[in-house]
C-alpha positions, 0 to 999 in steps of 0.5 A, a space after each residue: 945717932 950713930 952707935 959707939 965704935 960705928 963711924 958714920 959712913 958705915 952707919 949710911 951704909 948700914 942705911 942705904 941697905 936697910 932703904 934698899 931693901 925696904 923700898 923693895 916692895 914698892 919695886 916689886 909692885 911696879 913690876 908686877 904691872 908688866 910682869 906675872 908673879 913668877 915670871 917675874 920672879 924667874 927673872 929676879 933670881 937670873 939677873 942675881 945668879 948670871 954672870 956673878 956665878 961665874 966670879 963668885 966661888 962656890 961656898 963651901 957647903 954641901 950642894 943640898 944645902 944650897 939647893 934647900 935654901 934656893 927653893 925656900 927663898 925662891 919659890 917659897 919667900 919670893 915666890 909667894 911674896 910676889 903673888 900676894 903683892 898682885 893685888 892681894 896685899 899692900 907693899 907696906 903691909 907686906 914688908 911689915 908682915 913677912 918681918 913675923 919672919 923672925 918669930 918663925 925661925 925662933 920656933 924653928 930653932 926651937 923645935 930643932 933644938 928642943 929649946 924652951 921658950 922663954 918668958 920675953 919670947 913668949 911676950 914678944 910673939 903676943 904683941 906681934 900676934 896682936 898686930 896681925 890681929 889689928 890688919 885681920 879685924 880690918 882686912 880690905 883691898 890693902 890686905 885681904 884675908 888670902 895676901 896675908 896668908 900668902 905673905 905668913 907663908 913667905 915669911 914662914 918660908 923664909 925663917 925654913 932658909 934662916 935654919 939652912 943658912 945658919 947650918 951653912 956656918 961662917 960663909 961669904 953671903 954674896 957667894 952663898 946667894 948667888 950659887 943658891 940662886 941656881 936652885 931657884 930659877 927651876 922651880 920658879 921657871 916651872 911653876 910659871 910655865 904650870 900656872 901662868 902659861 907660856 903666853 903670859 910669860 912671852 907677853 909679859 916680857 913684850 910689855 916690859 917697859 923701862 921701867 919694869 926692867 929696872 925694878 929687876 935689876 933693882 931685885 937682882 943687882 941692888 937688893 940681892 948683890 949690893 944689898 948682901 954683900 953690903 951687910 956682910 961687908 958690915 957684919 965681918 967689921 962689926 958685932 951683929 948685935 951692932 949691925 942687925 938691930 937696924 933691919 927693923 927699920 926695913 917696915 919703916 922704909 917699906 911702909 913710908 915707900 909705899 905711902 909716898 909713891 903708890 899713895 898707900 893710906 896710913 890710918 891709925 889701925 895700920 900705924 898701930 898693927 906696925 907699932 905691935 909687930 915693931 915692939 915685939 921684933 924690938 922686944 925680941 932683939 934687946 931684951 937679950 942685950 940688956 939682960 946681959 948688961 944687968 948681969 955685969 952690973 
């Protein structure tokens, strides 16, 4: 159903993105079968920042801020990301994880800002606590004690980019993305030659089939250049109350993804850990709404 003053065609677009990103983590996964982690990474962020670079203007904000965004997103979000999806944790347990994000960046703020908690945060945090709790007491191939540690800490990585990013003010998105991506082919690039080695990289590359390509352009021109762009295109023409609430549906294309074309399992204590983080990720987002809403009444 669309939202009031949200025409249809902008409600599919909003969609398509939220698919994108979702399915994401399956695509991660069909290239990681060619690709080492980093190597793969490194690729990602080449494809998301030539040639756009060099038809996208610089935003506006100081060069340290973009490189702070580009190292937390590259290698901490991404680069962790891609490490726990080699066989440490399942595509859709990882989308469904890594969205803790959120929570993180509100304990950011709050320490930034000196905030207090409040009541609904607090509620909200617990259920989501709880399902993670559900995915440790039943750890297994799908998700190892280790994958779920490594995809806290991309999300933790991530909600550090979140504070830079909002430092950053009122800026074009895409443009944001791609020059930040400057800054996060480096460190990637020498953390694969540290770990993986150069003959692991040079025989990943070899063995990269159709296939592998297009799940890194599917990274760099769908997920990063389409995916942010997209958004901001929605975000400059609606309120982001309107636009976000829909990026919870990331889990649900993430897990249904994974279910249909890797044939990952559903059993009810997976569909219960996403049922937890869900509500507190919903709780977080329209309690706010509707605590406004009372006070006009």
């Amino acid at each position: 159903m669309t939202r009031p003053g949200l025409p249809l065609t902008h409600v599919l677009l909003a969609l398509a993105v939220v698919a994108v990103w979702g399915t994401n983590f399956v695509v991660i996964r069909i290239g990681l079968d060619h690709l080492p982690p980093l190597t793969f990474a490194v690729l990602r962020f080449t494809f998301a920042l030539l040639p756009a670079v060099f038809f996208l203007r610089k935003p506006d904000v100081p060069w340290k801020n973009l490189a702070a965004y580009g190292v937390l997103i590259g290698a901490g979000q991404f680069g962790l990301l891609y490490i726990a999806i080699n066989g440490f944790i399942s595509p859709g347990l990882a989308s469904l994880v890594v969205q803790t994000q959120v929570f993180f960046t509100i304990g950011l703020a709050m320490w930034l800002t000196k905030e207090r908690i409040r009541t609904f945060q607090m509620v909200a945090l617990g259920l989501a606590a709880l399902g993670l709790l559900v995915i440790v007491a039943h750890t297994d191939a799908s998700a190892t004690p280790l994958g779920l540690a490594l995809v806290l800490a991309a999300a933790a990585s991530w909600a550090g980019g979140n504070a830079f990013s909002r430092a950053a003010g009122q800026v074009n998105m895409l443009a944001y993305v791609v020059w930040a991506s400057l800054f996060s082919v480096p460190p990637l690039l020498v953390l694969a030659l540290a770990f993986e080695g150069p003959a692991a990289i040079v025989q990943g590359v070899r063995a990269a089939d159709a296939a592998t390509w297009a799940a890194v352009l599917w990274q760099s021109v769908g997920n990063t250049l389409f995916g942010y762009a997209a958004w901001g295109w929605l975000l400059s023409r609606h309120p982001a109350a309107t636009i976000t609430p829909m990026a919870m549906l990331v889990p649900v294309f993430g897990m249904g993804a994974s279910a249909v074309f890797l044939g990952e399992s559903l059993p009810p204590w997976k569909l219960l850990a996403a049922a937890l983080v869900m509500s507190g990720l919903a709780l977080n987002i329209f309690w706010p709404r509707l605590e406004r809403r009372l006070a006009q009444a």
